[in-house]
mmCIF entry with sequence, helices, sheets and N, C-alpha, C, O atoms, coordinates in Angstrom:
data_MODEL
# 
_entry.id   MODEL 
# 
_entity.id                         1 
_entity.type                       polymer 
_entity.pdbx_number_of_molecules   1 
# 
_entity_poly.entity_id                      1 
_entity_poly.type                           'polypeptide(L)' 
_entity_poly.nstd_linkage                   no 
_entity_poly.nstd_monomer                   no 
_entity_poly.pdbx_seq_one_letter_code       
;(UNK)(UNK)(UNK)(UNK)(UNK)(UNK)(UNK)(UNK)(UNK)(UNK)(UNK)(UNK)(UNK)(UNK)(UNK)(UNK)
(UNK)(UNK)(UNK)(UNK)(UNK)(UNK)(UNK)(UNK)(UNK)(UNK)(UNK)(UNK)(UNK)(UNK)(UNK)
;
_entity_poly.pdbx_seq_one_letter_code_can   XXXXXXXXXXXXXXXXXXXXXXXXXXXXXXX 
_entity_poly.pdbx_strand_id                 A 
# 
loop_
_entity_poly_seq.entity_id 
_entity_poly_seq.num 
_entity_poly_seq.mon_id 
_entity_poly_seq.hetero 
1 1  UNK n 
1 2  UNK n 
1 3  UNK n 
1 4  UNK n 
1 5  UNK n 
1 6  UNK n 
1 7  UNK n 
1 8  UNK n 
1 9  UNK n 
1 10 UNK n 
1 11 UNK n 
1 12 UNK n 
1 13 UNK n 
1 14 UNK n 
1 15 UNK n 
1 16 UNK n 
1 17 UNK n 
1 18 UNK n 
1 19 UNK n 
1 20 UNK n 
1 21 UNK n 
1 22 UNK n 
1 23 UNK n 
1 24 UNK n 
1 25 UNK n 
1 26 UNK n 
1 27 UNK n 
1 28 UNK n 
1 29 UNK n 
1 30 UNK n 
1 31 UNK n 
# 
_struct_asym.id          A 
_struct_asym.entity_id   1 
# 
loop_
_struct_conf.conf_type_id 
_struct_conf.id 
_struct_conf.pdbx_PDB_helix_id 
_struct_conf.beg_label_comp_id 
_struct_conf.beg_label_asym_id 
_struct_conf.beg_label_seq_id 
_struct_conf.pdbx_beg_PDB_ins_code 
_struct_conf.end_label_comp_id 
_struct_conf.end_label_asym_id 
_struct_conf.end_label_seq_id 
_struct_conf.pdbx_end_PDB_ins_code 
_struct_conf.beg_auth_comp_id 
_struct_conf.beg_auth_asym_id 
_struct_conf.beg_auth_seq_id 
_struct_conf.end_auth_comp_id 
_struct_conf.end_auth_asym_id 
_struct_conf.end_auth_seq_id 
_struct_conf.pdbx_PDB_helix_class 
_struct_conf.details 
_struct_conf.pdbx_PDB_helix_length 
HELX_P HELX_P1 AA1 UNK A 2  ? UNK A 23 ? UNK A 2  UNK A 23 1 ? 22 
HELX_P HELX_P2 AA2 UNK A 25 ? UNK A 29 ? UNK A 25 UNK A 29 1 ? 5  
# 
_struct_conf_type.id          HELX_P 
_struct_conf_type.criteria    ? 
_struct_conf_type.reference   ? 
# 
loop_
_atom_site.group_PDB 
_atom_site.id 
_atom_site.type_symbol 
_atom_site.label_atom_id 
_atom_site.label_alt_id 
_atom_site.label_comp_id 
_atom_site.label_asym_id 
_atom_site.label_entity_id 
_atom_site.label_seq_id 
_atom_site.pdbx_PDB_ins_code 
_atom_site.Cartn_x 
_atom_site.Cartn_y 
_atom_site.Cartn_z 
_atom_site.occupancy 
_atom_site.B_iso_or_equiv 
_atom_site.pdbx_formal_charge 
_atom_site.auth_seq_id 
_atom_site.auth_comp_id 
_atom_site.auth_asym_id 
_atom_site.auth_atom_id 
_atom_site.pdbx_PDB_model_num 
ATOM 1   N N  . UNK A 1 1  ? 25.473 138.257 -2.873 1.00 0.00 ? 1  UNK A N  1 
ATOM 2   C CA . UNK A 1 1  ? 24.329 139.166 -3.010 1.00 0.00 ? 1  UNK A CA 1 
ATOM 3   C C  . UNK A 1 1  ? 23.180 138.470 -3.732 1.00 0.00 ? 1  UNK A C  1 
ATOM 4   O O  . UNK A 1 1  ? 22.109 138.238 -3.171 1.00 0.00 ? 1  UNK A O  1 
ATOM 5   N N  . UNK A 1 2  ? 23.396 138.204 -4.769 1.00 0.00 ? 2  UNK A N  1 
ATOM 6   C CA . UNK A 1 2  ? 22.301 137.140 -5.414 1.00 0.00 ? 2  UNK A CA 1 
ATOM 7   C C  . UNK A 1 2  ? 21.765 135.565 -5.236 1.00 0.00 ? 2  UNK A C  1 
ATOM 8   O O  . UNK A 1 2  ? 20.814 134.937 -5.702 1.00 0.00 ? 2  UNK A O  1 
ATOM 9   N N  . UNK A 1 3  ? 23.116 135.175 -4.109 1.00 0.00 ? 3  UNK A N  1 
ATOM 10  C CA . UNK A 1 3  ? 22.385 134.070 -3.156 1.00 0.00 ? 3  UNK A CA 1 
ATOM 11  C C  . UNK A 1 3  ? 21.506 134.275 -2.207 1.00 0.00 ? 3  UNK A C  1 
ATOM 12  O O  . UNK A 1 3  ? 20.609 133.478 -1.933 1.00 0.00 ? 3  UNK A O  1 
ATOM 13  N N  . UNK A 1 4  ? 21.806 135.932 -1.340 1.00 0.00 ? 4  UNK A N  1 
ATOM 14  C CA . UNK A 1 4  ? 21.423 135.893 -0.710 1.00 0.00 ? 4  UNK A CA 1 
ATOM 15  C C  . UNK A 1 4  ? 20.001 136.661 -0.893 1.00 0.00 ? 4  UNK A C  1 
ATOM 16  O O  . UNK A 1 4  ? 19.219 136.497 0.043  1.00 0.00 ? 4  UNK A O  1 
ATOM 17  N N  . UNK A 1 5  ? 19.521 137.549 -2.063 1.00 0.00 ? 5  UNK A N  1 
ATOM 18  C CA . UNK A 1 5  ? 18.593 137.319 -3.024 1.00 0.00 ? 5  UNK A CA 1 
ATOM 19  C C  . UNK A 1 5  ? 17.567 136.050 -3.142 1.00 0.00 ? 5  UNK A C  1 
ATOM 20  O O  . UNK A 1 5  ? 16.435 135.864 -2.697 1.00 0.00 ? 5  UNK A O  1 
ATOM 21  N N  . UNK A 1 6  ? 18.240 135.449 -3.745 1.00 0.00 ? 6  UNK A N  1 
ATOM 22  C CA . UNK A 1 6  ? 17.832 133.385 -4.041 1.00 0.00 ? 6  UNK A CA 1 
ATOM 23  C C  . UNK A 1 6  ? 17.254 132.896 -2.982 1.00 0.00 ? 6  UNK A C  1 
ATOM 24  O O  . UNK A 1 6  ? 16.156 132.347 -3.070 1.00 0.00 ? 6  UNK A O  1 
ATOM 25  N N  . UNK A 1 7  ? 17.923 133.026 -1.797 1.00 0.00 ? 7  UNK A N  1 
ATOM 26  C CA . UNK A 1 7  ? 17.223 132.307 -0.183 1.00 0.00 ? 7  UNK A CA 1 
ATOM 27  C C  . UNK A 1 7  ? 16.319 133.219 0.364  1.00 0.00 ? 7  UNK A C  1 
ATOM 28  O O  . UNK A 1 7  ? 15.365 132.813 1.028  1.00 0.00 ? 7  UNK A O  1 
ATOM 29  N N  . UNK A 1 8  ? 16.550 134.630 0.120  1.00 0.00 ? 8  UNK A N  1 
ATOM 30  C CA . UNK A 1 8  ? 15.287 135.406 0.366  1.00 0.00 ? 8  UNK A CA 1 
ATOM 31  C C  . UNK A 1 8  ? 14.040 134.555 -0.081 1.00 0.00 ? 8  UNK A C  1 
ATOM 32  O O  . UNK A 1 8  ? 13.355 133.843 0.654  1.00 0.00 ? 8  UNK A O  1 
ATOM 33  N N  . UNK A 1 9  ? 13.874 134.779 -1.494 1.00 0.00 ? 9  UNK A N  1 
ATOM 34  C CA . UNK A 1 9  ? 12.589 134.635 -2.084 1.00 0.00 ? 9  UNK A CA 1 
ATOM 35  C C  . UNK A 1 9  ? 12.271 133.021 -1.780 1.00 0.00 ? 9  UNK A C  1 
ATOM 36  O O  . UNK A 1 9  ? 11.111 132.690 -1.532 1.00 0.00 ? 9  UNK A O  1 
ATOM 37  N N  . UNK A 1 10 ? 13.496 131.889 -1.812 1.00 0.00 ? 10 UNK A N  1 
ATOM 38  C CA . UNK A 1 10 ? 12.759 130.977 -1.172 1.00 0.00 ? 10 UNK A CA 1 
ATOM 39  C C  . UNK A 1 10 ? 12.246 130.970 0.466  1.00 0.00 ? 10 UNK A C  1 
ATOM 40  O O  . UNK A 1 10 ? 11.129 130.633 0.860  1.00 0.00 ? 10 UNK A O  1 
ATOM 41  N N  . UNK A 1 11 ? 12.731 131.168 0.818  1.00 0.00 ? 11 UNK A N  1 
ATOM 42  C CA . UNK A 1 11 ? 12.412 131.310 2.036  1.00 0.00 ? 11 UNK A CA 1 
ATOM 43  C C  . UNK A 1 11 ? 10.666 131.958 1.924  1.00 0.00 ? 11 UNK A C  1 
ATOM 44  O O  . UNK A 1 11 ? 9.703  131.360 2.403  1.00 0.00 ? 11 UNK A O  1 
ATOM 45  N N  . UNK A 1 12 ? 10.599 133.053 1.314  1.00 0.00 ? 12 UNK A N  1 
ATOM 46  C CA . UNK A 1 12 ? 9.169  133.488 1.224  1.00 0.00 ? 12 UNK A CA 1 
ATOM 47  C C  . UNK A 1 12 ? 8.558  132.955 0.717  1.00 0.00 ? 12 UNK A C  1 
ATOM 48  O O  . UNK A 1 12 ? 7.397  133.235 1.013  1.00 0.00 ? 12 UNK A O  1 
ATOM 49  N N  . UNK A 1 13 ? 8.670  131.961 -0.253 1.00 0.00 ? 13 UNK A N  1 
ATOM 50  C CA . UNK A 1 13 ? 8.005  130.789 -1.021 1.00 0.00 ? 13 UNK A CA 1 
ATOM 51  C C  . UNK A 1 13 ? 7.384  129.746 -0.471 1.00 0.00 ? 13 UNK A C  1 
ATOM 52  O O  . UNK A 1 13 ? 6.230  129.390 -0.707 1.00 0.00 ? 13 UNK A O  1 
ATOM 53  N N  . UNK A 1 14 ? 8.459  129.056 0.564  1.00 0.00 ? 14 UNK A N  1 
ATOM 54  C CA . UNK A 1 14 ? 8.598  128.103 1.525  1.00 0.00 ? 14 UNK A CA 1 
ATOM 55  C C  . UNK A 1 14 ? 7.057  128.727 2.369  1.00 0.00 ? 14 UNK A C  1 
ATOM 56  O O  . UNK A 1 14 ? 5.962  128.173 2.271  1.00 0.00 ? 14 UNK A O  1 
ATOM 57  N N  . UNK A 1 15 ? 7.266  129.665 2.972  1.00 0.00 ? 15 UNK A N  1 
ATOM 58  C CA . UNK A 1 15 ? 6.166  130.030 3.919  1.00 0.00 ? 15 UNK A CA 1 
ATOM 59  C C  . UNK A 1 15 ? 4.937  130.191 3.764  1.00 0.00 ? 15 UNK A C  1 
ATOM 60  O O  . UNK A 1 15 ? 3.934  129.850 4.391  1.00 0.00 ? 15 UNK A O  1 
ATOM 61  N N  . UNK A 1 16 ? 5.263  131.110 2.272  1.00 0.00 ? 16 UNK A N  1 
ATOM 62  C CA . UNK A 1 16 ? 3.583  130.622 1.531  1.00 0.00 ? 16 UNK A CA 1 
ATOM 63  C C  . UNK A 1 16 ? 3.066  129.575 1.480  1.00 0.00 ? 16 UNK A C  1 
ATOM 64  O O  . UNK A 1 16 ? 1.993  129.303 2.019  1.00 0.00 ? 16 UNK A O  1 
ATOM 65  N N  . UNK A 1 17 ? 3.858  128.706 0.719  1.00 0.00 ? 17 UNK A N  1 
ATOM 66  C CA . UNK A 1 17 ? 3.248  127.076 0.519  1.00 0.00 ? 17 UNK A CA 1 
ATOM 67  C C  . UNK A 1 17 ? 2.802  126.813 2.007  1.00 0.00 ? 17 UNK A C  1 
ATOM 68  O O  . UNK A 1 17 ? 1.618  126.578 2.250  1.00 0.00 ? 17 UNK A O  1 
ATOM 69  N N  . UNK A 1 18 ? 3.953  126.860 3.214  1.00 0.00 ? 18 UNK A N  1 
ATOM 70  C CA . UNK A 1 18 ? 3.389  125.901 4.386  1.00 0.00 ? 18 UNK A CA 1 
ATOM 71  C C  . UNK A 1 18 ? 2.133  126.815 4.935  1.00 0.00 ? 18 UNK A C  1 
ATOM 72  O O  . UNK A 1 18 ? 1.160  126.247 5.432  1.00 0.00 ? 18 UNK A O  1 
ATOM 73  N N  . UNK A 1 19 ? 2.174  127.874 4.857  1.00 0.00 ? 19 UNK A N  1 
ATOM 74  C CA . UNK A 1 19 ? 0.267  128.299 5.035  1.00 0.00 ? 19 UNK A CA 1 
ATOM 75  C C  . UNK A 1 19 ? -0.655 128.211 4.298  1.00 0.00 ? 19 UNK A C  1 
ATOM 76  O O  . UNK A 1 19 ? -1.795 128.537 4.628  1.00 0.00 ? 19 UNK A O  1 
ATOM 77  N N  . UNK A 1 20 ? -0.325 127.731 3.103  1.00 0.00 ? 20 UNK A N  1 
ATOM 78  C CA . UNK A 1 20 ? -1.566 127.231 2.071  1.00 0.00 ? 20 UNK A CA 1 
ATOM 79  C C  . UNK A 1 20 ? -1.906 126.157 2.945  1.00 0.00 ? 20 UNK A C  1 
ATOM 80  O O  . UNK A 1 20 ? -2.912 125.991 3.635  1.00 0.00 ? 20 UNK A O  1 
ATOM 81  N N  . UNK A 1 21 ? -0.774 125.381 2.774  1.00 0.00 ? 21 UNK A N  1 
ATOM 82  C CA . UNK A 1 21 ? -0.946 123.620 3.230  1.00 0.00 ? 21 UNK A CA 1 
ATOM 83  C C  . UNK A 1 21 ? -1.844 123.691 4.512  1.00 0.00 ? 21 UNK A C  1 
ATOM 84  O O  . UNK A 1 21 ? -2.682 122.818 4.738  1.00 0.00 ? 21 UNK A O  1 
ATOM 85  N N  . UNK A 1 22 ? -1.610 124.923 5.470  1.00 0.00 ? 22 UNK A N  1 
ATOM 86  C CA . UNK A 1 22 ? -2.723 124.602 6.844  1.00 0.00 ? 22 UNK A CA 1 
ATOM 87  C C  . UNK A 1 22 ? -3.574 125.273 6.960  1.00 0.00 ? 22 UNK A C  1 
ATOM 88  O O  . UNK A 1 22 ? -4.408 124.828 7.749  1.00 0.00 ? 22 UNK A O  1 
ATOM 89  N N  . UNK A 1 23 ? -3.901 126.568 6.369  1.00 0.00 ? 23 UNK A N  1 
ATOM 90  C CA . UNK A 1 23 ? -5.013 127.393 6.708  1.00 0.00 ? 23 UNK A CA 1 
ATOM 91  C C  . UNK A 1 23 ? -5.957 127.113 4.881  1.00 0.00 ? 23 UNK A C  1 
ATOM 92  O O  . UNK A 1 23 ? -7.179 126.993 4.971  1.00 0.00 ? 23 UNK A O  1 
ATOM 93  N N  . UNK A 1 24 ? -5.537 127.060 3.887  1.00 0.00 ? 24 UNK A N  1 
ATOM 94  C CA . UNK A 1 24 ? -6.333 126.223 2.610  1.00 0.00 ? 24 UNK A CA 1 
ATOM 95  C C  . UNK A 1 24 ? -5.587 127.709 1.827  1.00 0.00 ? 24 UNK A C  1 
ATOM 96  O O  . UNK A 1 24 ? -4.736 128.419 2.362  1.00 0.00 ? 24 UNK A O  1 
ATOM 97  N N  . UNK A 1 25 ? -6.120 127.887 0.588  1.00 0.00 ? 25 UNK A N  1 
ATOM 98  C CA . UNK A 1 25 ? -5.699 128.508 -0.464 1.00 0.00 ? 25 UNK A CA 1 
ATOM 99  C C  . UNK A 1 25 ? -5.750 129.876 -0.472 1.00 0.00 ? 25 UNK A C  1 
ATOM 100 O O  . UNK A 1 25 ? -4.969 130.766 -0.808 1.00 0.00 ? 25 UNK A O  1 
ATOM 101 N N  . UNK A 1 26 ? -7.160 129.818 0.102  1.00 0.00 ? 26 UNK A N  1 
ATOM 102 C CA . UNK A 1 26 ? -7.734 131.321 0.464  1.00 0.00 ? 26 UNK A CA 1 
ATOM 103 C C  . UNK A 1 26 ? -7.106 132.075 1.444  1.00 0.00 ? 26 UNK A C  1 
ATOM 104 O O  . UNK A 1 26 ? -6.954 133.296 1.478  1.00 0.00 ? 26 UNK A O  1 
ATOM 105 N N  . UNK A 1 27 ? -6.769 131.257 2.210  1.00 0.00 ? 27 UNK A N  1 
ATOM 106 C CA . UNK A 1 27 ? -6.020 132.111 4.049  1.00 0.00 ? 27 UNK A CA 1 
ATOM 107 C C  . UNK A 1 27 ? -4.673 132.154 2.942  1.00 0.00 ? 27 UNK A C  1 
ATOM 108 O O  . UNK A 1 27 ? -4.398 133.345 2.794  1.00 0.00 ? 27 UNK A O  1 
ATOM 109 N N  . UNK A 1 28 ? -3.883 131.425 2.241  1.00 0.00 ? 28 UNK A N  1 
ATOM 110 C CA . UNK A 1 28 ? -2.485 131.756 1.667  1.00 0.00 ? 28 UNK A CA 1 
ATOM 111 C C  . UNK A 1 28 ? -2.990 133.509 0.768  1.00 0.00 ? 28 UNK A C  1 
ATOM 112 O O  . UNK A 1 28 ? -2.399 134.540 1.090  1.00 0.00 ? 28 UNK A O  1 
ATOM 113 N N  . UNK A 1 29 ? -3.900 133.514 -0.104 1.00 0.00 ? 29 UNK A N  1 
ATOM 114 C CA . UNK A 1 29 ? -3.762 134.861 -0.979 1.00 0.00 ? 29 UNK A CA 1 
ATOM 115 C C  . UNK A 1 29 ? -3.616 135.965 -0.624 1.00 0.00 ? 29 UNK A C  1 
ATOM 116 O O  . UNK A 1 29 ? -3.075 136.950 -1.125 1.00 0.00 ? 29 UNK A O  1 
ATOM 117 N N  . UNK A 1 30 ? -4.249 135.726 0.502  1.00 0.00 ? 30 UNK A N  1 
ATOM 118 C CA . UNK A 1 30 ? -4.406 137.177 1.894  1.00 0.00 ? 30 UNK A CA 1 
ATOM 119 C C  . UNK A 1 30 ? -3.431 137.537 2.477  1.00 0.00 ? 30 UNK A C  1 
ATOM 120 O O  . UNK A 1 30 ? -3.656 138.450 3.272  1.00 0.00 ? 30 UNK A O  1 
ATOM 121 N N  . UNK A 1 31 ? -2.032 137.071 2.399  1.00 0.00 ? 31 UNK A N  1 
ATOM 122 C CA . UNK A 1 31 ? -0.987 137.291 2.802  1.00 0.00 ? 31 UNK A CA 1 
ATOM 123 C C  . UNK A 1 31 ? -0.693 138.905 2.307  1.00 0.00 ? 31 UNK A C  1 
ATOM 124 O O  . UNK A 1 31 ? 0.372  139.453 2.591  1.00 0.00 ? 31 UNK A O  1 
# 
């Protein structure tokens, strides 16, 4: 339960970062 917790939020982490990285900082906040 709390791994699967753990890979949640990375996983949502992960995705943030890789749309910072291509659309810039601003397109990431707007999420």
């Amino acid at each position: 339960m709390i791994l699967t917790c753990y890979n949640t939020f990375n996983t949502s982490f992960a995705i943030i970062e890789f749309k910072s990285k291509i659309s810039g900082i601003d397109e990431a906040r707007s999420i």
